[in-house]
C-alpha positions in Angstrom: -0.3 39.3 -23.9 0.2 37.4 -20.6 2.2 34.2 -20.5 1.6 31.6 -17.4 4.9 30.5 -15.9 3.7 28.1 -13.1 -0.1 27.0 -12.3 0.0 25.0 -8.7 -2.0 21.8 -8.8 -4.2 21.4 -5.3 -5.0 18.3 -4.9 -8.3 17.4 -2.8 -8.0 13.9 -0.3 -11.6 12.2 0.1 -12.6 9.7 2.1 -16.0 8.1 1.7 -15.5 5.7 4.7 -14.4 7.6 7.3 -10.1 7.6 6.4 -10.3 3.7 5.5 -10.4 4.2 2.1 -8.7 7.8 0.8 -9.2 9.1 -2.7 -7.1 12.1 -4.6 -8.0 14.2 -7.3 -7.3 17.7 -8.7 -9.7 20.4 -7.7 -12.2 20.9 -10.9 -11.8 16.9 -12.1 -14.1 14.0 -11.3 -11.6 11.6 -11.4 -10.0 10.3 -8.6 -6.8 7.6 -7.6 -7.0 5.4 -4.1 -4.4 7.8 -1.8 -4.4 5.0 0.5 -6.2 1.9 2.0 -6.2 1.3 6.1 -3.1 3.8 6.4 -1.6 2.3 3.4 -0.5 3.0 0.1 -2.4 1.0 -2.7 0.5 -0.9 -3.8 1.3 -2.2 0.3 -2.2 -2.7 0.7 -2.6 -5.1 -2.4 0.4 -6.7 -1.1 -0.7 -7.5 2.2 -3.9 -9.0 0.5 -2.0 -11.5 -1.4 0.2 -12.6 1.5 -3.1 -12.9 3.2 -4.2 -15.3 0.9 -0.3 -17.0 0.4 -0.6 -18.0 4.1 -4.0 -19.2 4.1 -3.0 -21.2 1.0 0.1 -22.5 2.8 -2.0 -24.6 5.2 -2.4 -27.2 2.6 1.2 -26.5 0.6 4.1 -27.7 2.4 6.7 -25.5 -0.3 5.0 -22.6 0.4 4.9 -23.1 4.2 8.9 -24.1 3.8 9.0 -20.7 2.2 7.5 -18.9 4.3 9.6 -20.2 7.4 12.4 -18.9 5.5 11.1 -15.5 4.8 10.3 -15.0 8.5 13.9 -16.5 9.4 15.0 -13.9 7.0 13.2 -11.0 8.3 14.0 -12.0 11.9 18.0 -11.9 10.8 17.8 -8.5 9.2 15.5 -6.9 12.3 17.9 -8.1 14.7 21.1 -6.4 13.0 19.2 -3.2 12.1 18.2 -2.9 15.5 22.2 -3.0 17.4 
């Protein structure tokens, strides 16, 4: 009798679109999980979707414009003392 230890996953990256869109899955399975989207991972990528839509929406919404002024105040603080 033979007992297995340690089986190695490989995992298989696909792209249908050319390396916009890239898909894993485990060799043998049909199923498959977004890798990444434009360079980014899924989670980034639906984030910069819905700040796309945030600013578009803050043409007609003075609060979200105010808040967004402050989040791009905020980020410009930060960058400048990470980048002494």
């Amino acid at each position: 009798m033979s007992i297995v230890k340690k089986t190695e996953v490989i995992t298989v990256y696909e792209s249908p679109d050319g390396g916009i869109t890239v898909y894993s899955r485990e060799v043998g399975q049909i199923e498959r999980k977004v890798a990444s989207i434009d360079g980014l991972a899924p989670e980034i990528y639906n984030q910069w979707i819905l700040w796309r839509d945030i600013l578009k929406y803050s043409q007609d919404s003075v609060a979200l414009k105010d808040l967004i002024d402050k989040a791009e105040i905020t980020y410009a603080l930060i960058k400048k003392d990470t980048t002494k």
